[in-house]
N, C-alpha and C positions, 0 to 999 in steps of 0.2 A: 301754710302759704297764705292760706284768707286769712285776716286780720278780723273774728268775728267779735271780740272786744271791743275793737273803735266801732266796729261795726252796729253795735248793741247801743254803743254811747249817742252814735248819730242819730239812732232811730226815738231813741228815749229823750230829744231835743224837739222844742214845738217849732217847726219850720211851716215853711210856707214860699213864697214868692217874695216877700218883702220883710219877714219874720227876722227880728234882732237875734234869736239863736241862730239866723243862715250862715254869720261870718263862724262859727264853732263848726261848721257843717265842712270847710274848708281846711280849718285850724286843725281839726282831728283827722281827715281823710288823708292830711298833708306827712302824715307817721309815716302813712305808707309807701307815698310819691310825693314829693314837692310839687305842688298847687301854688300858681298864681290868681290874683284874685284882682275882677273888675267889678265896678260897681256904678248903681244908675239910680237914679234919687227918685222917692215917689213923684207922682204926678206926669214921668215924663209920656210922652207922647209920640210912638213912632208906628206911624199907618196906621192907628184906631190902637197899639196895644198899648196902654195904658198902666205903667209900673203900680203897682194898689200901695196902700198904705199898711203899718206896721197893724196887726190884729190885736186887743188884746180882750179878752172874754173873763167878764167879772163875776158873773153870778149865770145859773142857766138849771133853769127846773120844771119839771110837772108838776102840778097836784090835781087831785079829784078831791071834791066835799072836806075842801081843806087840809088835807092832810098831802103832804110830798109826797109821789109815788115813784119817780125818778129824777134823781141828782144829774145833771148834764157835765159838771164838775169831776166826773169821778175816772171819764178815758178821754183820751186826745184825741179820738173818732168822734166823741158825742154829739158834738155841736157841729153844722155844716159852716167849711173854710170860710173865716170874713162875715159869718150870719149877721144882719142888723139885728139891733135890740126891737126887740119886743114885747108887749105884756097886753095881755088877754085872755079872756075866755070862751075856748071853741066846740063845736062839737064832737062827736067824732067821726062820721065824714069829714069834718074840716080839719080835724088833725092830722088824718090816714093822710091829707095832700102835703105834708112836712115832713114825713115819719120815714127813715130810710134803712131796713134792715134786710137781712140774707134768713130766708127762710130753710137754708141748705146749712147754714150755719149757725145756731139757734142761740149761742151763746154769744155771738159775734157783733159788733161795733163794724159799720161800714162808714167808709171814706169819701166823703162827697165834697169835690173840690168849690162847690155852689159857685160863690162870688169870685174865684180868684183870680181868673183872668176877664171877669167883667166886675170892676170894680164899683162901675157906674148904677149895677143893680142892687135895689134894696128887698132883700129877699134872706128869711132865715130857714134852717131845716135841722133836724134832730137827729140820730142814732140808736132808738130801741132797739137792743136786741127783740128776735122774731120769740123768742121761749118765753120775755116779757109781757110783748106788747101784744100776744096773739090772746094773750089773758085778761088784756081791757075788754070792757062791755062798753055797751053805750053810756051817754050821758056826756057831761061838759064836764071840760078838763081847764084847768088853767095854768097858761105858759108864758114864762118870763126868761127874757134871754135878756142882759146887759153884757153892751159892745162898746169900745172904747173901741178912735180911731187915729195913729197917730204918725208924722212923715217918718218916714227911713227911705231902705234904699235894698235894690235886689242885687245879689252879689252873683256873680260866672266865674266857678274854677276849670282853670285850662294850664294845660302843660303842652311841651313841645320839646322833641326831637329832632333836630337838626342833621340833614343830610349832606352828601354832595351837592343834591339838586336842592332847591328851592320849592320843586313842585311836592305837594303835600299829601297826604290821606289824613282823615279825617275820622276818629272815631266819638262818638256821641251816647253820651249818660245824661236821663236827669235826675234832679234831688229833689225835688219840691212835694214828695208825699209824706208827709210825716206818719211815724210807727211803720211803714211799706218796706219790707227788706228785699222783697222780691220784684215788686215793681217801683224798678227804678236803682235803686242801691246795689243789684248785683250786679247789673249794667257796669254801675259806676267801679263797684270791684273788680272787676275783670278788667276794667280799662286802666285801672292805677298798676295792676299787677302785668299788664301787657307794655304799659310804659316804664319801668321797673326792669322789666325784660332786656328791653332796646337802649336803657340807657348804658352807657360806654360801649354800643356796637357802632360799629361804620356802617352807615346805607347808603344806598342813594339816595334815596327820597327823604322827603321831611315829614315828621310824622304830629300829628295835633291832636292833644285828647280835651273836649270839653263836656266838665260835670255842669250842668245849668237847671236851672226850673225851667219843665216842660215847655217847649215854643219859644216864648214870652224871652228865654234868656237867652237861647239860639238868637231869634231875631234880634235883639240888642248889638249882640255880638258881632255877628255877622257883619252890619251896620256900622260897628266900629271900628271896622279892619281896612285897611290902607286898602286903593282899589289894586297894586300890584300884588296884594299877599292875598288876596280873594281870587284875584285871576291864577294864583298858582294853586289854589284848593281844587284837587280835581277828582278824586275818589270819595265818599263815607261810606262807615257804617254805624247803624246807631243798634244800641245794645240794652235788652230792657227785656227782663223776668224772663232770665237763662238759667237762677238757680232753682228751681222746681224741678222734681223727677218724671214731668212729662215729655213728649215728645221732643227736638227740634222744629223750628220753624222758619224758612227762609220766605224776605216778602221783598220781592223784585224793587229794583228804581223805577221812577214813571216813565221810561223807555224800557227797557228791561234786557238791555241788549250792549248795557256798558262795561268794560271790562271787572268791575267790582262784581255785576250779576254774575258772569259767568266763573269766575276766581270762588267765589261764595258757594257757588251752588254745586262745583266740582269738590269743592274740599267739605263740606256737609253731605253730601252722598256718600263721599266716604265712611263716612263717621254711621251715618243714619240714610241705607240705601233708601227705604221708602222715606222721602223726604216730603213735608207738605211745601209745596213752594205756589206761593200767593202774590198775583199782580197790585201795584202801587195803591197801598192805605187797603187791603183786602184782608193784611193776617194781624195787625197791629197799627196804633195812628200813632204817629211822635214828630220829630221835629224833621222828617224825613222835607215834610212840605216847606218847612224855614230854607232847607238847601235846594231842595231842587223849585223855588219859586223863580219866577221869570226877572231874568236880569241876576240871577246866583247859578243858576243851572248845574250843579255839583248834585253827580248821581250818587243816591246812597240805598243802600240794601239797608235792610233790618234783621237781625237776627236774633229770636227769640224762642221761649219753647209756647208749644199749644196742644190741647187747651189750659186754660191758669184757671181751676177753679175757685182758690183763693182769694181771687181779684178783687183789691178792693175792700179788706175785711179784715180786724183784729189776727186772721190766722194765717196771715203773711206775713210772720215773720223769721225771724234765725231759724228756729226748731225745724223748720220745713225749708230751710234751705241743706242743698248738699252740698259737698263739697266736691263731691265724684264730677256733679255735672256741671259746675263754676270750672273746675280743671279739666273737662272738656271744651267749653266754650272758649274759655283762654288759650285752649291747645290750636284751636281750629282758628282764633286770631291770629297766633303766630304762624301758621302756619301759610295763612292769608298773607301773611306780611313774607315770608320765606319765598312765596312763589313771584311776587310779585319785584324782589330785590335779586334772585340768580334766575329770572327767565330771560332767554336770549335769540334770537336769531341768527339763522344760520348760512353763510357764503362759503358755496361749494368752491371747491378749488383744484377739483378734478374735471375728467371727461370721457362720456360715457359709461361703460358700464364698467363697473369695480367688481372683482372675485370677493367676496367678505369673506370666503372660506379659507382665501389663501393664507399659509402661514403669515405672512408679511405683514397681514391686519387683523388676520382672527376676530370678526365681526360677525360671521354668522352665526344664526339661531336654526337652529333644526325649525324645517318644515315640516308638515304630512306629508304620507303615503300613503297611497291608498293601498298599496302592498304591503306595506312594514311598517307590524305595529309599535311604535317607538316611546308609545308609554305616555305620552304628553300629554298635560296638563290644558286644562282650556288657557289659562294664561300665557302656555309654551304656542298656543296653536296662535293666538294672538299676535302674539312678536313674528313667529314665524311668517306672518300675512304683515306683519308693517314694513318688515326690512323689503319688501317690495315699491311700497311706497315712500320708506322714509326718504331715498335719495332726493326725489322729484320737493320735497322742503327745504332743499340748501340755497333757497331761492330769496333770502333778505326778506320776505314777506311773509315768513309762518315763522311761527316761534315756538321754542320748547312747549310752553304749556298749551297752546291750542291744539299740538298735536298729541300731548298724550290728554286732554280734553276729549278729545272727537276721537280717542282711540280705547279711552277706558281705561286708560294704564296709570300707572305712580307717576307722578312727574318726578319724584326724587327719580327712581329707576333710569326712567328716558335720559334727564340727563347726565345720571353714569353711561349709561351708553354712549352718548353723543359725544359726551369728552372724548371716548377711546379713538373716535372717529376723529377729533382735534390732535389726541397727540396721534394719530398715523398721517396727521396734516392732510386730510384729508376735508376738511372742513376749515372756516375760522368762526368764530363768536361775537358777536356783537351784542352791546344793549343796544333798544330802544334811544334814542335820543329823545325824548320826550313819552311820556303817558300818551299825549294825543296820538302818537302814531300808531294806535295799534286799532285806532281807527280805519287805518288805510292797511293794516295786513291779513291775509287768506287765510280764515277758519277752512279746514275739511272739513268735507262733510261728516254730520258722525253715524256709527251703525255699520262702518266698513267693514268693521269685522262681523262674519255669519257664521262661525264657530267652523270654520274651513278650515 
């Protein structure tokens, strides 16, 4: 299903934020989904973010007492993103302040984004592996970095899925790490293979995947979207180093109380009950802050695993990505998307109280007794306590999923149920007329059930 080929090819391309391999970053990802492609010339200028210019790194070394003791030339980590050129002779305090490596990974090249989104700083930095550099002594070293600087332009791949509705969700990848398979790039695979999914399905809603460099290509983007197709963005998620075999991790909107939170955090508990779920910019930072900024206001959740020891470091790449947990995370998108295209509310169309037992509807579920042991399962003892409650929901203002939400149950489940309750016409079904309204309808409370 993952395509870790093209995958391998992206990673082994010198990208960046403005980086002439980014249009290939598109070209190749586009195997797997058709990718449209915008593009924004260096120099531009939007609220302080500043497109940087194309990188290119011609020469970059150490030596001590003359002799080269490391080539900078030799991994796509070595030199920090954008370094300016420099040439000099330091100490080594004054080197240790340039010097960036993973003492946990000793072999390892770290990723230091330095200049890329301040393009206006002249500032360089290095990549020793810690197994190298923990074996310099003192004494003065001499460092030459030559930096070439030249216009281009930062490119945003984005696809869409067109609904009934207009109104949109929004899922979010970025590309801008180069050699990074995990941060950033599984994001991005899971979202070409969730759009792959939905294309030739009918939804309602509209669906928009954009691949961009961190922030910088979010806010471009954003920026260039007609004000009625931004006012119809009402959902995200952004997706970013899901294939590592550590935990889940869900990180709220900066409300945390918008229907994407509560859709995310239901269908992740599933998956993974003890779930870490962290408030806005607490489990991961990404372009969460591009949508929910003032005047964009589009709540988006993050979904990621934690902790990512690799972060950051030559050993994020393929080899440690799974495949088991990229096909969990894209299961748990669709499935995000599943609840969100058949949830419904419900208008009773009866009065008072209904037999469920009666042959005529055969809707009840065995209760307890406290007499007769009937073998029940805690799940059987659950349903038994909602069909108390479900009636008092056929009220236009709860919907399928907030009640098996607040009741702990399958939503697939509930709403086989509820059909049965439709065809004894007993019920009708409605969608939402809009996303916004679920604003204005009645969660239960959850915890109803006390294993009664």
């Amino acid at each position: 299903m993952f395509d870790f080929n093209t995958l391998q090819e992206v990673l082994d391309l010198n990208i960046g934020i403005a980086q002439r391999d980014d249009t290939k970053i598109y070209e190749l990802l586009s195997r797997i989904h058709p990718l449209e492609i915008q593009r924004f010339p260096s120099g531009s200028d939007l609220n302080g973010w500043v497109v940087p210019k194309h990188w290119d790194l011609v020469a970059a070394s150490i030596s001590k007492d003359g002799r080269e003791i490391f080539n900078g030339m030799e991994d796509i980590l070595a030199v920090g993103s954008a370094s300016s050129s420099f040439s000099g002779t330091l100490s080594k305090a004054e080197l240790d302040k340039h010097i960036n490596n993973a003492p946990a990974y000793p072999d390892s090249y770290v990723y230091n984004p330095l200049n890329n989104l301040r393009p206006w700083q002249n500032r360089w930095s290095m990549s020793v592996p810690y197994g190298i550099y923990s074996q310099w002594g003192e004494g003065e070293y001499t460092v030459n970095i030559e930096s070439r600087f030249s216009d281009s332009e930062m490119c945003v791949g984005y696809c869409r899925h067109q609904g009934e509705l207009d109104e949109t969700i929004v899922f979010n990848a970025h590309t801008c790490h180069p050699g990074q398979a995990n941060d950033g790039f599984s994001g991005v695979m899971v979202m070409l293979e969730l759009f792959k999914w939905l294309k030739g399905r009918k939804t309602r809603y509209s669906y928009l995947g954009l691949a961009a460099p961190e922030q910088i290509g979010s806010v471009y983007f954003v920026d260039a979207l007609p004000e009625e197709e931004l006012a119809n963005i009402k959902l995200g998620v952004f997706l970013e180093s899901v294939g590592s075999t550590t935990p889940l991790a869900l990180q709220q909107s900066f409300h945390g109380n918008s229907m994407i939170d509560e859709i995310a955090e239901y269908v992740l508990q599933r998956v993974q009950p003890e779930l870490l779920v962290g408030s806005f910019r607490d489990v991961v930072g990404n372009d969460e802050t591009t949508w929910e900024a003032p005047g964009i206001d589009v709540p988006m959740v993050s979904v990621t695993r934690h902790p990512f020891p690799t972060y950051h470091t030559t050993q994020d790449n393929i080899a440690n990505q799974s495949v088991e947990k990229l096909t969990e995370v894209l299961d748990i998108c669709k499935r995000m998307v599943t609840i969100l295209e058949e949830d419904r509310v419900m208008e009773r169309r009866f009065k008072g109280l209904v037999a469920l037992s009666n042959p005529r509807h055969n809707l009840y579920r065995q209760r307890a007794n406290p007499t007769i042991n009937h073998g029940l399962s805690e799940e059987d003892l659950r349903w038994g306590r909602l069909q108390d409650f479900v009636v008092r929901y056929f009220d236009q203002r709860h919907s399928i999923f907030h009640v098996a939400n607040s009741w702990g149950i399958q939503f697939e489940d509930l709403r086989e149920y509820l059909i049965k309750f439709q065809e004894k016409e007993l019920i009708n079904f409605h969608r939402p007329a809009s996303i916004d309204d679920y604003a204005d309808f009645t969660q239960p409370p959850k915890n109803l059930f006390q294993g009664r």
